[in-house]
ChimeraX commands (.cxc) that place a marker at each C-alpha (Angstrom):
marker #1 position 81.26,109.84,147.90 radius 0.5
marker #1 position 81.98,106.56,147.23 radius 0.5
marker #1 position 82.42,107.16,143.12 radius 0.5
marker #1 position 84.77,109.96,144.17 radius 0.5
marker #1 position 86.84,107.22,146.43 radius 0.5
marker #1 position 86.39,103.71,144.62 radius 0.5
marker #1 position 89.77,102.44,145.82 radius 0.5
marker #1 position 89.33,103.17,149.24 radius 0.5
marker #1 position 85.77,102.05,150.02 radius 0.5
marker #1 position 84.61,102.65,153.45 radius 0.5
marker #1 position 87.28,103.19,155.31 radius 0.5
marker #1 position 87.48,107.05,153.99 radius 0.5
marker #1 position 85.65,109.08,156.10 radius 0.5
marker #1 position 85.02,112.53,154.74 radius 0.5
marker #1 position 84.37,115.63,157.04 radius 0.5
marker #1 position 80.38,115.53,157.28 radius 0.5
marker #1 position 78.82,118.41,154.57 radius 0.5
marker #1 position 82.04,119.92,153.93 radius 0.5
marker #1 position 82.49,118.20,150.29 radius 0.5
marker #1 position 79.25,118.75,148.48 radius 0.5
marker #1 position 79.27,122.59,149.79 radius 0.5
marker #1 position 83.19,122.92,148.43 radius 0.5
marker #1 position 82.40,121.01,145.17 radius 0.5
marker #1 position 79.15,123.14,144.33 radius 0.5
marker #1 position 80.77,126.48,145.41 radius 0.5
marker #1 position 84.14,127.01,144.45 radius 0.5
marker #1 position 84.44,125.81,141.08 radius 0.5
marker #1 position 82.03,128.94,140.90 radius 0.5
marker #1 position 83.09,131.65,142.28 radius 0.5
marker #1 position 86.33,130.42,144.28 radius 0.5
marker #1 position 88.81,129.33,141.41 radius 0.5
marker #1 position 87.50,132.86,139.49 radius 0.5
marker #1 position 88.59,134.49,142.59 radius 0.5
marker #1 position 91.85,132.57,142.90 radius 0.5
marker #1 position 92.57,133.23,139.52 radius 0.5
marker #1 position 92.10,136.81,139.33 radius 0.5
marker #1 position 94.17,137.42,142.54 radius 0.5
marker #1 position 97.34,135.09,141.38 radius 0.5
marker #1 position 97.26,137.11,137.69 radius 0.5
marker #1 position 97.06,140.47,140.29 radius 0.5
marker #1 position 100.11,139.09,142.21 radius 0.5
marker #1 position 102.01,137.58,139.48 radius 0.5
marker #1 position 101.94,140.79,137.33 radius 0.5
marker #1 position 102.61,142.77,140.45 radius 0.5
marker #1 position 106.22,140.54,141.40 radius 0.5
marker #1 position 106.98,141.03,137.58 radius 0.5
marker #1 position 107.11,144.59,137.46 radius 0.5
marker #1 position 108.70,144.45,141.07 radius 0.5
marker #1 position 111.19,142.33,139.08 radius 0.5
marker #1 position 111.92,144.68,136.12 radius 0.5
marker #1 position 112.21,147.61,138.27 radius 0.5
marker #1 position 114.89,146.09,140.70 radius 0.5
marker #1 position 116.74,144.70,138.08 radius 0.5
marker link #1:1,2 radius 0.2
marker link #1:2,3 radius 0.2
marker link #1:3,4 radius 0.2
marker link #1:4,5 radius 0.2
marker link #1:5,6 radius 0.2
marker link #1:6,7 radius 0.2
marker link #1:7,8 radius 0.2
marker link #1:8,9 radius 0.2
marker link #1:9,10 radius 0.2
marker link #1:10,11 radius 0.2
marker link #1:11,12 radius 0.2
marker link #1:12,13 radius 0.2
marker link #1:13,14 radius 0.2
marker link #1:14,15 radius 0.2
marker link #1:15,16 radius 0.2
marker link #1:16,17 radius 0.2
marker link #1:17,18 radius 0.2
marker link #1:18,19 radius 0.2
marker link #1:19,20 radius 0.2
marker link #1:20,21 radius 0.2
marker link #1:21,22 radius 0.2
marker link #1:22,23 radius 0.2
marker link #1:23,24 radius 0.2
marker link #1:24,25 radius 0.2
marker link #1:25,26 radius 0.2
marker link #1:26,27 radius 0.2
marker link #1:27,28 radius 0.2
marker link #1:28,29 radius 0.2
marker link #1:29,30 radius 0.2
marker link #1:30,31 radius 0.2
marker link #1:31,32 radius 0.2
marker link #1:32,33 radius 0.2
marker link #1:33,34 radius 0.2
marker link #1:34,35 radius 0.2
marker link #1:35,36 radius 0.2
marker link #1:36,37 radius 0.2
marker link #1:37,38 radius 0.2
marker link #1:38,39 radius 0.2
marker link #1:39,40 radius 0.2
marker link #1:40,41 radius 0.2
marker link #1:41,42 radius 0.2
marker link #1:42,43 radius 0.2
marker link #1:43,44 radius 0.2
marker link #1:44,45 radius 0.2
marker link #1:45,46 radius 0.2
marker link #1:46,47 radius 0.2
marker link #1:47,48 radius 0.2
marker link #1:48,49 radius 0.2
marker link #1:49,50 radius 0.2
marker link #1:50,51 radius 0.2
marker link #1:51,52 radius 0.2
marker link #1:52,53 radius 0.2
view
């Protein structure tokens, strides 16, 4: 933790286990999930958009 915070050294205290777990899983299957569901609700407003319009 202390490569990911050089500049502030010790007196960063992360939340105990929470990092690691969040680093190693959602770059996997987390941002693909994110990604699908903004592209889902972007092309949803869009065509909300051209209808109203």
């Amino acid at each position: 933790m202390q490569s990911l915070y050089p500049f502030v050294g010790e007196t960063h205290v992360p939340r105990p286990e929470l990092p690691p777990k969040l680093m190693q899983r959602v770059p996997s299957r987390g941002s693909i999930l994110l990604l699908i569901f903004y592209s889902l609700v972007h092309r949803c407003a869009w065509l909300i958009l051209r209808l109203y319009q």
